[in-house]
N, CA, C and O atoms as a Tinker XYZ file with bonds, in Angstrom:
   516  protein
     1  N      6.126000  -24.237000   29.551000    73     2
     2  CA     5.080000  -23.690000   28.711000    64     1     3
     3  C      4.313000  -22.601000   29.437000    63     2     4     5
     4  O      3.900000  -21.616000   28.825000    81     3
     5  N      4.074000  -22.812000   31.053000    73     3     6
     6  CA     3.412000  -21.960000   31.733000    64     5     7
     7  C      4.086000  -20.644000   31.771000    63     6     8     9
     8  O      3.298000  -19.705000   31.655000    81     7
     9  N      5.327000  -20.323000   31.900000    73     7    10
    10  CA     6.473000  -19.238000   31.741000    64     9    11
    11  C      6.055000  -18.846000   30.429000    63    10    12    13
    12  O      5.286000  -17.884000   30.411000    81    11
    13  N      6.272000  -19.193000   29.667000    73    11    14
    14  CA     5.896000  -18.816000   28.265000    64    13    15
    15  C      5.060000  -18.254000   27.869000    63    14    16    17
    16  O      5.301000  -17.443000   26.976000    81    15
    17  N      3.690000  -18.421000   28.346000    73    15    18
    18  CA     2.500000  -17.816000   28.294000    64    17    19
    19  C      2.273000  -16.899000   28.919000    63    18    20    21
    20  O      1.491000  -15.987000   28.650000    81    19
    21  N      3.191000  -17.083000   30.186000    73    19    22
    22  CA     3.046000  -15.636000   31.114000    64    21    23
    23  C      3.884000  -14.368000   30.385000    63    22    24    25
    24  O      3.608000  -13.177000   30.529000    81    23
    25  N      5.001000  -14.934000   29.547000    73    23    26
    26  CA     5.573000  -14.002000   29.254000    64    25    27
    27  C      4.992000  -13.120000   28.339000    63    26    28    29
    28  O      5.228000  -11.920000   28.204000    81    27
    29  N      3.694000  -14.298000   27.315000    73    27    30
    30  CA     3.728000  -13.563000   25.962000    64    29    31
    31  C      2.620000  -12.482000   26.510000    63    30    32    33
    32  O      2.312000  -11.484000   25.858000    81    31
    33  N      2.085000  -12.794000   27.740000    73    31    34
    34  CA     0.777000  -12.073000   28.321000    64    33    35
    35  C      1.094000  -10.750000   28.510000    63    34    36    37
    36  O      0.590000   -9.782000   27.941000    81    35
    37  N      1.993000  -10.767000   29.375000    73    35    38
    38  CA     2.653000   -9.746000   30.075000    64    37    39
    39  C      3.208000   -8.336000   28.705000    63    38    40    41
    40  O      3.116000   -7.109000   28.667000    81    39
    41  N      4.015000   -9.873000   27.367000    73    39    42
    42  CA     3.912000   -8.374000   26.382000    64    41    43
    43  C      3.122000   -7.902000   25.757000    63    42    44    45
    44  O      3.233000   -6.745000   25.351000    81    43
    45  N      2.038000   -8.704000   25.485000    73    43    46
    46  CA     0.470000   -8.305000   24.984000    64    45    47
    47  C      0.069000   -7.268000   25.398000    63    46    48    49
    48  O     -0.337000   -6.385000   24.643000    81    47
    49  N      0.113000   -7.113000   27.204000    73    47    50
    50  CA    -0.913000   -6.158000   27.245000    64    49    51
    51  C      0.005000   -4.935000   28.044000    63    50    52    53
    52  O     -0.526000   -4.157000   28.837000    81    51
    53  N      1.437000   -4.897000   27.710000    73    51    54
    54  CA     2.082000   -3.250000   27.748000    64    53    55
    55  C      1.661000   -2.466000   27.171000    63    54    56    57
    56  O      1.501000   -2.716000   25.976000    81    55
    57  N      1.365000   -1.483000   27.538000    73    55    58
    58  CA     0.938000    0.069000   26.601000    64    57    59
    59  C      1.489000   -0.259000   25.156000    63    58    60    61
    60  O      0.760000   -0.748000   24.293000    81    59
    61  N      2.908000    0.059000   24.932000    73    59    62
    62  CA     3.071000    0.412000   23.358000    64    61    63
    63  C      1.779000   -0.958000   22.428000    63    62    64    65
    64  O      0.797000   -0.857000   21.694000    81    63
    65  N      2.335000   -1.761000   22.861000    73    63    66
    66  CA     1.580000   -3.009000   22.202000    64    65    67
    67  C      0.361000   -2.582000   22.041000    63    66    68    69
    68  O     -0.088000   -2.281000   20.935000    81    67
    69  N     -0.430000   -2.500000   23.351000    73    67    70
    70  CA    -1.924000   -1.811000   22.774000    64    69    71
    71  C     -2.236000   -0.985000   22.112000    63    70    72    73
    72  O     -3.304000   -1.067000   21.504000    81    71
    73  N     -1.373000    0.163000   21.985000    73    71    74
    74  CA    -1.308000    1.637000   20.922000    64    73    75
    75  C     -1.236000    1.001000   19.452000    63    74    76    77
    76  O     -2.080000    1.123000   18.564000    81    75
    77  N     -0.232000    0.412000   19.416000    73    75    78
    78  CA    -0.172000   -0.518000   18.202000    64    77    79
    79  C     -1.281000   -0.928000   17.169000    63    78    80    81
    80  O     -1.671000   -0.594000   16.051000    81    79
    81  N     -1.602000   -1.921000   18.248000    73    79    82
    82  CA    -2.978000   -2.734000   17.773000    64    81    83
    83  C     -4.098000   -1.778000   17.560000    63    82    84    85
    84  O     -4.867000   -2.200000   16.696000    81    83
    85  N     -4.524000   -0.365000   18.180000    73    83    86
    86  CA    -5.271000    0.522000   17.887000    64    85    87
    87  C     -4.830000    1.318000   16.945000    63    86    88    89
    88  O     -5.786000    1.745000   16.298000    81    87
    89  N     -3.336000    1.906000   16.385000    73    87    90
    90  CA    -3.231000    2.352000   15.537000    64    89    91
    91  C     -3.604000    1.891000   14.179000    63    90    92    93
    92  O     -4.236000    2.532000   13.339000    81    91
    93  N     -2.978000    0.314000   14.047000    73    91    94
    94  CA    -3.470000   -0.362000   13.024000    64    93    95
    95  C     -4.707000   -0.219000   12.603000    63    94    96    97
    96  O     -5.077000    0.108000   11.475000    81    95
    97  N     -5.441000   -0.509000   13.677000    73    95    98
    98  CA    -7.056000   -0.950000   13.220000    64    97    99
    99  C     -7.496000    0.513000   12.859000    63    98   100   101
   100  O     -7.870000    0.901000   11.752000    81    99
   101  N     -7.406000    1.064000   13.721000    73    99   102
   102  CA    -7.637000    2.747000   13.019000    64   101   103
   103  C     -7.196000    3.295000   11.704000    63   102   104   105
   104  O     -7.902000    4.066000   11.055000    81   103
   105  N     -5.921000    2.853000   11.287000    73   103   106
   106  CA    -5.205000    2.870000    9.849000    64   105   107
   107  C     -5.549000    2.250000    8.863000    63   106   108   109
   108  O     -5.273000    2.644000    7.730000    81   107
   109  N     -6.378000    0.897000    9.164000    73   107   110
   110  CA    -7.053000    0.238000    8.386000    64   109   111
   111  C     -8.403000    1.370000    7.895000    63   110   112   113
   112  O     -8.569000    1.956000    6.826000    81   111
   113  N     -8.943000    1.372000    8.714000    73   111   114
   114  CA    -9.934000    2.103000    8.792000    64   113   115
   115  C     -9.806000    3.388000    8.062000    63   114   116   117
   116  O    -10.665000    3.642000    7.218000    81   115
   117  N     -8.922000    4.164000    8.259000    73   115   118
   118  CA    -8.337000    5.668000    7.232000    64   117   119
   119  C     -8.027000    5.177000    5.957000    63   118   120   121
   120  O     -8.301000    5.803000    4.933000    81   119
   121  N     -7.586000    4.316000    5.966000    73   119   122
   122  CA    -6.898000    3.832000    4.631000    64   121   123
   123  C     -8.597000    3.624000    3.827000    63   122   124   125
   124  O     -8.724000    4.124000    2.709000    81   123
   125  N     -9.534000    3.059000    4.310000    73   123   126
   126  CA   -10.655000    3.018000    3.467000    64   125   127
   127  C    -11.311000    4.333000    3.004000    63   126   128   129
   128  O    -11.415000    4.667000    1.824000    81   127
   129  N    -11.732000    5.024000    4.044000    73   127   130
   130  CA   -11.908000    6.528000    3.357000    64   129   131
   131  C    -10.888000    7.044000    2.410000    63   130   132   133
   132  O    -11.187000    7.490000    1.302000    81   131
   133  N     -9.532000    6.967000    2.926000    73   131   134
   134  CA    -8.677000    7.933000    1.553000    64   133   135
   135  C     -8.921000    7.463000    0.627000    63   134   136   137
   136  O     -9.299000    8.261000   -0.230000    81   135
   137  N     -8.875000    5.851000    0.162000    73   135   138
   138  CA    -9.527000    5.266000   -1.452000    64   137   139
   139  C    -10.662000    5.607000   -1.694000    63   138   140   141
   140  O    -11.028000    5.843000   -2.845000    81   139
   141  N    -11.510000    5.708000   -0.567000    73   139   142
   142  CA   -13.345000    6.351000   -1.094000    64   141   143
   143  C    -12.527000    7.607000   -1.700000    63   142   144   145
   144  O    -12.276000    7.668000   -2.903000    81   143
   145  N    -12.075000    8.743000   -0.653000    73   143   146
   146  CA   -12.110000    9.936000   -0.939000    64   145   147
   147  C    -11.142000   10.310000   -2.558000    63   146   148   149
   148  O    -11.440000   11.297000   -3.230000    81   147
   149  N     -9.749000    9.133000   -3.067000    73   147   150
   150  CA    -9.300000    9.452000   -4.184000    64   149   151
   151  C    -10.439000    8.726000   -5.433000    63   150   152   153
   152  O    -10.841000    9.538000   -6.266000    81   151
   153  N    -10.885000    7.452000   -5.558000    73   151   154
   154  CA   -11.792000    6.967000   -6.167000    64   153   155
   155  C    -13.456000    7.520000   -6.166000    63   154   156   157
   156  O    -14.194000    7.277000   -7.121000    81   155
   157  N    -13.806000    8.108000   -5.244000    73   155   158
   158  CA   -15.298000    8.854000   -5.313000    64   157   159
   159  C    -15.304000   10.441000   -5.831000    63   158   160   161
   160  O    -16.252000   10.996000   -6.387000    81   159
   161  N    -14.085000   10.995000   -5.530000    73   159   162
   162  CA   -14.249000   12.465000   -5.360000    64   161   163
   163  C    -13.076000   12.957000   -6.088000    63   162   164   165
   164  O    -13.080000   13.919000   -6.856000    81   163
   165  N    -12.242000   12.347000   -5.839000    73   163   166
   166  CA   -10.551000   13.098000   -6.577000    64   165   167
   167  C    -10.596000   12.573000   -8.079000    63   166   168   169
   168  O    -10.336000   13.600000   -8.704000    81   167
   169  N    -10.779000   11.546000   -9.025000    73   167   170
   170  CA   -10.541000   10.696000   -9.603000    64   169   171
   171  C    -10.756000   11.320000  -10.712000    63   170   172   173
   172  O    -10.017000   11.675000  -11.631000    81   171
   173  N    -12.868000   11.487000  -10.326000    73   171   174
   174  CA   -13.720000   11.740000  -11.280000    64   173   175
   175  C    -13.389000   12.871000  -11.770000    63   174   176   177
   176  O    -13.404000   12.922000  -13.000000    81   175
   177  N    -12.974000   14.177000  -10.990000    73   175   178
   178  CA   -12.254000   15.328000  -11.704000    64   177   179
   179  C    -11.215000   15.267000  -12.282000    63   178   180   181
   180  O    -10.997000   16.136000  -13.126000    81   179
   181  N    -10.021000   14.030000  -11.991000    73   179   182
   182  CA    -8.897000   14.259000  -12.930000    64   181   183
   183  C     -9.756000   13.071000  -14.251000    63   182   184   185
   184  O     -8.961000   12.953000  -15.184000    81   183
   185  N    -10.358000   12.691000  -14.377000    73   183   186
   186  CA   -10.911000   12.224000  -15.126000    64   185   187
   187  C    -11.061000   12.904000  -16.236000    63   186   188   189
   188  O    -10.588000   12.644000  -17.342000    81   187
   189  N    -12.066000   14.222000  -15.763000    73   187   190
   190  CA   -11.825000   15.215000  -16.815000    64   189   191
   191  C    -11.076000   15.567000  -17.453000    63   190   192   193
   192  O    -11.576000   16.214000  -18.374000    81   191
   193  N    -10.028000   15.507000  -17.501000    73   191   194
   194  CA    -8.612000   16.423000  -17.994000    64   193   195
   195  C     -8.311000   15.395000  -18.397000    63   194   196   197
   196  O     -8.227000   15.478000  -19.622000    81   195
   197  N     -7.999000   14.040000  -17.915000    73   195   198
   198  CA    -7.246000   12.688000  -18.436000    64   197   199
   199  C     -7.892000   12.403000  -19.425000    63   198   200   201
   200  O     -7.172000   11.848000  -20.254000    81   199
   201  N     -9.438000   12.570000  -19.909000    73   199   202
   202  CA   -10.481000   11.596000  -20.508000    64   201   203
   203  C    -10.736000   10.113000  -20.312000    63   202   204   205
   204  O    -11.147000    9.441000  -21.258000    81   203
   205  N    -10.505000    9.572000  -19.114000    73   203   206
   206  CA   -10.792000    8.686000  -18.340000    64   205   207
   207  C    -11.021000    7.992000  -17.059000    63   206   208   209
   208  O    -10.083000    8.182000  -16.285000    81   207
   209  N    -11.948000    7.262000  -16.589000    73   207   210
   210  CA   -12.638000    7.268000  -15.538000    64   209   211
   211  C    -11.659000    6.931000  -14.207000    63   210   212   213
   212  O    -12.010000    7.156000  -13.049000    81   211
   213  N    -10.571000    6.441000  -14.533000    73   211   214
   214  CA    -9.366000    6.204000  -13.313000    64   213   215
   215  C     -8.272000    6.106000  -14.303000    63   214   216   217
   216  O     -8.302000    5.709000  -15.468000    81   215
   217  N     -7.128000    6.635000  -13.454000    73   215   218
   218  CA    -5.652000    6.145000  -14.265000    64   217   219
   219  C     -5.689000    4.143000  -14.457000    63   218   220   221
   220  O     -5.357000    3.474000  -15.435000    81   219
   221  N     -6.048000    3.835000  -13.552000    73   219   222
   222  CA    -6.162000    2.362000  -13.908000    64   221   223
   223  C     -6.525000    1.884000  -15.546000    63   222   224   225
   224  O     -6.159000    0.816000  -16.035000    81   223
   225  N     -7.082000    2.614000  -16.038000    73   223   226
   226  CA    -8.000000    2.646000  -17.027000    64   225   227
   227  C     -6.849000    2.782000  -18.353000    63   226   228   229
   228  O     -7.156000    2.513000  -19.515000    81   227
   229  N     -5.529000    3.233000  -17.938000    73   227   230
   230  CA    -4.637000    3.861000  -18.809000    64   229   231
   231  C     -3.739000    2.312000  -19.134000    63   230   232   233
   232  O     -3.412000    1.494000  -18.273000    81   231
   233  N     -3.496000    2.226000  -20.502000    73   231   234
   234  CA    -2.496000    1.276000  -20.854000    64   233   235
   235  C     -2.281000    1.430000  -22.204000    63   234   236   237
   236  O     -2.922000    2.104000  -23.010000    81   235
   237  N     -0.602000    0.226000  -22.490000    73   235   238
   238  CA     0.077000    0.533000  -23.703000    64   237   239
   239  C      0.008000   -0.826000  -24.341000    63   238   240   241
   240  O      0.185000   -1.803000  -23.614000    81   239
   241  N     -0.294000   -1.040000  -25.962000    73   239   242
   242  CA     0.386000   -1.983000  -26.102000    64   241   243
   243  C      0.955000   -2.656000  -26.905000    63   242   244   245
   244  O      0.381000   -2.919000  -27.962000    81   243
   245  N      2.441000   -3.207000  -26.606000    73   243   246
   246  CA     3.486000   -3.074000  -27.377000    64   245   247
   247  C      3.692000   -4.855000  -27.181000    63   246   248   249
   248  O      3.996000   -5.639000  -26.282000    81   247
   249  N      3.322000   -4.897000  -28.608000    73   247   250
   250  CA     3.151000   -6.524000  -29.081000    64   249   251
   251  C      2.335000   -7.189000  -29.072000    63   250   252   253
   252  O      1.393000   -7.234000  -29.864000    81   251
   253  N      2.627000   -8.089000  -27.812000    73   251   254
   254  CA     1.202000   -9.193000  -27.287000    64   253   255
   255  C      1.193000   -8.648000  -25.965000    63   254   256   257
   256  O      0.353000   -8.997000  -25.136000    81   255
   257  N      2.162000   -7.741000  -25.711000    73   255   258
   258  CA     1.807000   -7.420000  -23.758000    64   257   259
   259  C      1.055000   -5.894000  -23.974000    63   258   260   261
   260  O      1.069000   -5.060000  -24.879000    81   259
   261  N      0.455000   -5.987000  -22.759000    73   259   262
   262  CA    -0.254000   -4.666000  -22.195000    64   261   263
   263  C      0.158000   -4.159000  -21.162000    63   262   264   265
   264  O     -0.130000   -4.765000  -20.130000    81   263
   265  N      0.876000   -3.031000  -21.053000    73   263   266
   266  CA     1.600000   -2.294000  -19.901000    64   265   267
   267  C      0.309000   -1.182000  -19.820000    63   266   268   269
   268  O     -0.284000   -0.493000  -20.649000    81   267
   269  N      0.194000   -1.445000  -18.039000    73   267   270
   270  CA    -0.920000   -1.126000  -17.623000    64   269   271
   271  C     -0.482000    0.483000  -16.703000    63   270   272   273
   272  O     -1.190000    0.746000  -15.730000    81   271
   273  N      0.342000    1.189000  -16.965000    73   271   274
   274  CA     1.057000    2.104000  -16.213000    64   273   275
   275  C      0.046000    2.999000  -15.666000    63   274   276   277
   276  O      0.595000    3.858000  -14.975000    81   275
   277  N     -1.029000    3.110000  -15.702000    73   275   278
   278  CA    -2.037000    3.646000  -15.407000    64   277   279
   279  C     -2.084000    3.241000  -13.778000    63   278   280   281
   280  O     -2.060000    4.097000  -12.894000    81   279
   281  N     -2.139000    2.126000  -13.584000    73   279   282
   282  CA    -1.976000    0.911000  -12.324000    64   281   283
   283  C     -1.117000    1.805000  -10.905000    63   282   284   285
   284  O     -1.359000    2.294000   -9.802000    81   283
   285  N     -0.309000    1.643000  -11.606000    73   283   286
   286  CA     1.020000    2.734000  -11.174000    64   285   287
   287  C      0.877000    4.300000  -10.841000    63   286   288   289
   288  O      1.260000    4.788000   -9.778000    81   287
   289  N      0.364000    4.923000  -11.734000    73   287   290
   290  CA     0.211000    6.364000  -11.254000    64   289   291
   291  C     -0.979000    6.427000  -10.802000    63   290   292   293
   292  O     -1.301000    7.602000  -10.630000    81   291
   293  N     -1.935000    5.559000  -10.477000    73   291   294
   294  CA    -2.743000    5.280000   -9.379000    64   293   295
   295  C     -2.338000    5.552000   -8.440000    63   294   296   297
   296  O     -2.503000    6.662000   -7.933000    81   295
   297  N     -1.557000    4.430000   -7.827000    73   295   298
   298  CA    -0.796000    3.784000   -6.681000    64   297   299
   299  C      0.226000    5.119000   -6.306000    63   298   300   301
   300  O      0.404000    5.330000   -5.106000    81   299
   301  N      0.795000    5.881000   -7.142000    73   299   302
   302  CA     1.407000    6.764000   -6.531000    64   301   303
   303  C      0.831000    8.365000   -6.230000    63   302   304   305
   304  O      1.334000    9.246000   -5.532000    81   303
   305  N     -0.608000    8.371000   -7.162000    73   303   306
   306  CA    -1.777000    8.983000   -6.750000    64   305   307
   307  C     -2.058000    9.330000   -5.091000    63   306   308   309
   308  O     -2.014000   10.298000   -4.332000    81   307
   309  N     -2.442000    7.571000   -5.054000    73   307   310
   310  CA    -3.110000    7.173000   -3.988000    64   309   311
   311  C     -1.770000    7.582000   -2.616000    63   310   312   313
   312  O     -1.936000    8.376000   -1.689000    81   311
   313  N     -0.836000    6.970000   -2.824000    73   311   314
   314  CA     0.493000    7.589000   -1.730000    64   313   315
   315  C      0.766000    8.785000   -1.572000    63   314   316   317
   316  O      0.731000    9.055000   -0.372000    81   315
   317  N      0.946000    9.386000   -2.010000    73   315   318
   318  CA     0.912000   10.917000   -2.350000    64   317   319
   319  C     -0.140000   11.578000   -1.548000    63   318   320   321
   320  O      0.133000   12.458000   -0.731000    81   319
   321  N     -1.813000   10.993000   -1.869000    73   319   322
   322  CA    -2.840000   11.585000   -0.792000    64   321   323
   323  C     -2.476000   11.580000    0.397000    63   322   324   325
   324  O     -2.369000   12.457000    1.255000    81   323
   325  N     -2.199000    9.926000    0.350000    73   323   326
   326  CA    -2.333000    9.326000    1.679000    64   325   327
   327  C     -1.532000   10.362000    2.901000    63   326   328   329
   328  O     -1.959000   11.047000    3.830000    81   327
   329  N      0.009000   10.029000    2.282000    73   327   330
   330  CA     1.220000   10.649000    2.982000    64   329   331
   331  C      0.605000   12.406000    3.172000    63   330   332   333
   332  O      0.519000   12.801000    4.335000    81   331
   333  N      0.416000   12.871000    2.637000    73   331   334
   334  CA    -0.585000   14.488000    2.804000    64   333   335
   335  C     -1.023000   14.532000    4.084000    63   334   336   337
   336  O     -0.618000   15.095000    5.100000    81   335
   337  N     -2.391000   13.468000    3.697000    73   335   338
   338  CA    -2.852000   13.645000    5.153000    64   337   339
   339  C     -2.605000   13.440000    6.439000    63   338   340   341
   340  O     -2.850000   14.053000    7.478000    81   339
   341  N     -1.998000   12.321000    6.118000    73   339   342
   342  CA    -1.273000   11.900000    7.737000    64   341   343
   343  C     -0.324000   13.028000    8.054000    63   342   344   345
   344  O     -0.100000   13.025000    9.265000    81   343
   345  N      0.251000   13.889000    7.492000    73   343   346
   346  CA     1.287000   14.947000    7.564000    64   345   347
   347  C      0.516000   16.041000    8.430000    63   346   348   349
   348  O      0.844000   16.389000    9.564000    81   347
   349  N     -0.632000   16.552000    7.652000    73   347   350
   350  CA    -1.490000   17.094000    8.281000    64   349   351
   351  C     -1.836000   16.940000    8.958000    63   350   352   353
   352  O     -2.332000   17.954000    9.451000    81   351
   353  N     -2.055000   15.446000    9.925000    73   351   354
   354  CA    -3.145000   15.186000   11.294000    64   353   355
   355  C     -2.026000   14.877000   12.206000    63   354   356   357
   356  O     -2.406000   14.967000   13.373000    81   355
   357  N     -0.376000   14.437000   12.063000    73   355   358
   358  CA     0.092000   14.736000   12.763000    64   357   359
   359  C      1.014000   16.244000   13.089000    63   358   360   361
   360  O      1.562000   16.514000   14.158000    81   359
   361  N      0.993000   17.083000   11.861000    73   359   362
   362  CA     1.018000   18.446000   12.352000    64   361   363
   363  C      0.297000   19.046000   13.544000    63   362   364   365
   364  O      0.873000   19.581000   14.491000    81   363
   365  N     -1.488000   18.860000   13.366000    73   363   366
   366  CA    -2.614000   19.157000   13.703000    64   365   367
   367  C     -2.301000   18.691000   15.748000    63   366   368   369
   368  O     -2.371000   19.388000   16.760000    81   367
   369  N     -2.020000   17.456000   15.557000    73   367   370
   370  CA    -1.428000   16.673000   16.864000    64   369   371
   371  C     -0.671000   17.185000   17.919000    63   370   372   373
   372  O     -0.910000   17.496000   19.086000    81   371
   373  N      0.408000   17.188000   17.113000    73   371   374
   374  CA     1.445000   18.423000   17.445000    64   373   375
   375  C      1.202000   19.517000   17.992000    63   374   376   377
   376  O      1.880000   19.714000   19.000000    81   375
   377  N      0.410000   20.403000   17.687000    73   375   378
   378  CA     0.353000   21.900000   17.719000    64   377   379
   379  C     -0.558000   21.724000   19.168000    63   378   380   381
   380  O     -0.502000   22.571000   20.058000    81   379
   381  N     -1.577000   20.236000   19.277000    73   379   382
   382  CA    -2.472000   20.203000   20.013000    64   381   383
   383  C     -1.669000   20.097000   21.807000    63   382   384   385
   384  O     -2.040000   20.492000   22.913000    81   383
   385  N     -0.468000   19.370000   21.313000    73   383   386
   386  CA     0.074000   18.808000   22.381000    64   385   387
   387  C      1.534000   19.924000   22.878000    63   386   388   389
   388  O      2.215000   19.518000   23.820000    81   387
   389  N      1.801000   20.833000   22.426000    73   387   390
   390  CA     2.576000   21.833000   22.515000    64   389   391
   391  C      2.306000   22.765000   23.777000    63   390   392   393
   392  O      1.179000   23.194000   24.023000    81   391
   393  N      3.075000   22.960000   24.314000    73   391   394
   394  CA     2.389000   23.360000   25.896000    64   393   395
   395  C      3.307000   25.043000   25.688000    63   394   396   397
   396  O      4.319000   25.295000   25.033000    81   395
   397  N      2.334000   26.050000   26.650000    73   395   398
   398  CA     2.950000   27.416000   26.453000    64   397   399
   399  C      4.353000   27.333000   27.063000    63   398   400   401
   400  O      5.226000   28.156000   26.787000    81   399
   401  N      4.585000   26.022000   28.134000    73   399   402
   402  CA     6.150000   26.364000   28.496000    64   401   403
   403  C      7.358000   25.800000   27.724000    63   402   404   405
   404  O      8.545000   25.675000   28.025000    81   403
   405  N      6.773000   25.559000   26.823000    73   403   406
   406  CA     7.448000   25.587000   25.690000    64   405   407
   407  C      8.272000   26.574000   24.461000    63   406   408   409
   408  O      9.335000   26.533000   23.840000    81   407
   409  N      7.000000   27.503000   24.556000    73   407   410
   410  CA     6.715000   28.570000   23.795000    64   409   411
   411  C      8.047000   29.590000   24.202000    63   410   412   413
   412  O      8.825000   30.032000   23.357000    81   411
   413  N      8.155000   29.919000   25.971000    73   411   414
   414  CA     9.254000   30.757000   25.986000    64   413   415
   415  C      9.948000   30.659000   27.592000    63   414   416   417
   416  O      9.359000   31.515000   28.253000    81   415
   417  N     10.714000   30.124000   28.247000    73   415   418
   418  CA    11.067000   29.813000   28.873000    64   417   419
   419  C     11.107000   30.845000   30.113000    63   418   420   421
   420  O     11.680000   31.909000   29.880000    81   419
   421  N     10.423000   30.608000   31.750000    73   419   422
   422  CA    10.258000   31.673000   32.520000    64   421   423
   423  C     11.277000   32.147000   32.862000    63   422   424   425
   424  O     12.304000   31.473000   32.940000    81   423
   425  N     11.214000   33.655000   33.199000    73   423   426
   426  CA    12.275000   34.408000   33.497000    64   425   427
   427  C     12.956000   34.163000   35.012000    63   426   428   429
   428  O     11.994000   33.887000   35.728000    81   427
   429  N     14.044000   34.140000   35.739000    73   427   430
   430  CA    14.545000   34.001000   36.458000    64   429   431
   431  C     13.783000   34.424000   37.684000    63   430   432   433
   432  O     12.908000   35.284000   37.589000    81   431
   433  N     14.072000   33.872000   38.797000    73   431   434
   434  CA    13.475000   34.755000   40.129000    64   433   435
   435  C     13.965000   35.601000   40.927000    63   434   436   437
   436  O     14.928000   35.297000   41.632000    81   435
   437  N     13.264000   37.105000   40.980000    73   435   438
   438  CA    14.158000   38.087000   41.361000    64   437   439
   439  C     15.142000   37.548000   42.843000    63   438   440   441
   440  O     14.909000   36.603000   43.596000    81   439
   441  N     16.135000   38.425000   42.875000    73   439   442
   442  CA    17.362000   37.722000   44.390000    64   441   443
   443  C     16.640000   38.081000   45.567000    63   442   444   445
   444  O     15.888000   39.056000   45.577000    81   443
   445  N     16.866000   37.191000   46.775000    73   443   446
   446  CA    15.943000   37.488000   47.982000    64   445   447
   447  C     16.848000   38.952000   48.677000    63   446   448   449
   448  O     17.875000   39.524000   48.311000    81   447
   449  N     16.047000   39.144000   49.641000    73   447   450
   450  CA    17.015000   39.963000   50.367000    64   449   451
   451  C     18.235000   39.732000   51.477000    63   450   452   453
   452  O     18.814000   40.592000   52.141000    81   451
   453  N     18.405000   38.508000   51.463000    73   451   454
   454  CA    19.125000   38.454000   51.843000    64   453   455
   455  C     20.847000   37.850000   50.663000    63   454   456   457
   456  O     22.072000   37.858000   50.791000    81   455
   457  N     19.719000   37.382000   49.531000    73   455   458
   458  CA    20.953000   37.829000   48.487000    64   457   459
   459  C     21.754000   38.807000   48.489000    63   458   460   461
   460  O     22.962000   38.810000   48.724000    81   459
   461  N     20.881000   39.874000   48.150000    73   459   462
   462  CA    21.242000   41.442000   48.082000    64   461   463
   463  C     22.464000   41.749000   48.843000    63   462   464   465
   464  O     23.526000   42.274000   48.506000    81   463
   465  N     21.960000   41.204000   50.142000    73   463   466
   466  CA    22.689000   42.098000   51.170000    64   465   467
   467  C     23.989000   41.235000   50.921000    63   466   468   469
   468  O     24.806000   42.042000   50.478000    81   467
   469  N     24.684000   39.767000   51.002000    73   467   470
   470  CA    25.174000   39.571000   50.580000    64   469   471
   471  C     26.399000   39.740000   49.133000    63   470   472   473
   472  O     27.610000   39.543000   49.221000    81   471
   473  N     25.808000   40.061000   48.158000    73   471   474
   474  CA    26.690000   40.886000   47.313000    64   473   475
   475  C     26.469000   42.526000   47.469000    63   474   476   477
   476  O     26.645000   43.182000   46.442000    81   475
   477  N     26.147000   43.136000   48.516000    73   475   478
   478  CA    26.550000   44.262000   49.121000    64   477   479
   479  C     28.138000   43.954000   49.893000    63   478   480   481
   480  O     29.231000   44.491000   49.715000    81   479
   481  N     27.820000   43.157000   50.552000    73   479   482
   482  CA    28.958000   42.601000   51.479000    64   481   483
   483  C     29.741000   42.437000   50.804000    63   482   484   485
   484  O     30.700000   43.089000   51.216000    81   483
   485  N     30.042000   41.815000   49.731000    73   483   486
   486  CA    31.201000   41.079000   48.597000    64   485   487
   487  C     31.984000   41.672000   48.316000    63   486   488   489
   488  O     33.205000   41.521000   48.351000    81   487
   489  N     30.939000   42.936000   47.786000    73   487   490
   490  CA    31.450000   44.497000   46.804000    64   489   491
   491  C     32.061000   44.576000   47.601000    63   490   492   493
   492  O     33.184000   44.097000   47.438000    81   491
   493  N     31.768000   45.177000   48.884000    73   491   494
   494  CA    32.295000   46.192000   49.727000    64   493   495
   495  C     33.857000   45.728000   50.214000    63   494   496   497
   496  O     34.871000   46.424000   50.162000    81   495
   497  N     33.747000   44.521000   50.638000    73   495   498
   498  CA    35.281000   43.762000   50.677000    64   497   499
   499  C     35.820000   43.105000   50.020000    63   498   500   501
   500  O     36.381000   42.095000   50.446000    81   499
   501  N     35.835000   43.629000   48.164000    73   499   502
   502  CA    36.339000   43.898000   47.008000    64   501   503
   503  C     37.206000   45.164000   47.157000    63   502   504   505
   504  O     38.428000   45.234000   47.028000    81   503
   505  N     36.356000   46.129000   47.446000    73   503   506
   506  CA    37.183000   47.755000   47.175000    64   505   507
   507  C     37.978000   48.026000   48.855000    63   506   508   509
   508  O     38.665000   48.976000   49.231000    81   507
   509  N     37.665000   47.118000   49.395000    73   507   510
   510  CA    38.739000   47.211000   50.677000    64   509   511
   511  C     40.096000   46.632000   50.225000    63   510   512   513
   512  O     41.147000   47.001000   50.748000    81   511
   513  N     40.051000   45.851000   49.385000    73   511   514
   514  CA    41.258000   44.854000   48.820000    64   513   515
   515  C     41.706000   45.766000   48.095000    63   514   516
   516  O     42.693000   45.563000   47.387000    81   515
């Protein structure tokens, strides 16, 4: 049992694992603003045009059931934002972490002199041959 615990310790607290656990909680956390930001701010303007206060609000109904498809183009509303932004902040990431030697690879280093003299030498007992 003592092995066991050491082991699960040891994977607990590796880097990726911790990135993890901070991404999440941070994602939790984004994920609440983007619903503020589609439900407070995005909504109320397609509201206008829809004539209603959320797609949630939208349904059909055919018989005794109520198809709520409104529910739905919420939800793919809401994915649609979501996926946007994260696109954007890891673009944003990207560009941050992009280094100039990247950009264009350094040019060679001129030959010493004693290169030189060397393919002087080469030539020269080339055209002797």
């Amino acid at each position: 049992m003592k092995k066991f615990l050491e082991e699960f310790k040891a994977f607990a607290m590796r880097g990726n694992v911790m990135d993890l656990a901070v991404g999440v909680i941070v994602g939790g956390a984004f994920g609440s603003i983007t619903t503020s930001l589609i439900d407070d701010i995005i909504m109320p303007v397609v509201g206008i045009f829809v004539s209603e206060a959320s797609f949630a609000d939208l349904h059909l109904h055919i018989g005794g059931a109520e198809i709520t498809y409104g529910n739905f183009i919420q939800a793919v509303l809401n994915f649609v934002i979501l996926a946007f932004v994260v696109f954007c902040m890891v673009k944003a990431v990207n560009q941050l972490h992009r280094t100039p030697a990247q950009a264009a690879p350094p040019p060679p280093p001129e030959p010493s002199n004693e290169e030189l003299l060397l393919r002087e030498i080469r030539d020269l007992l080339k055209e002797k041959q």
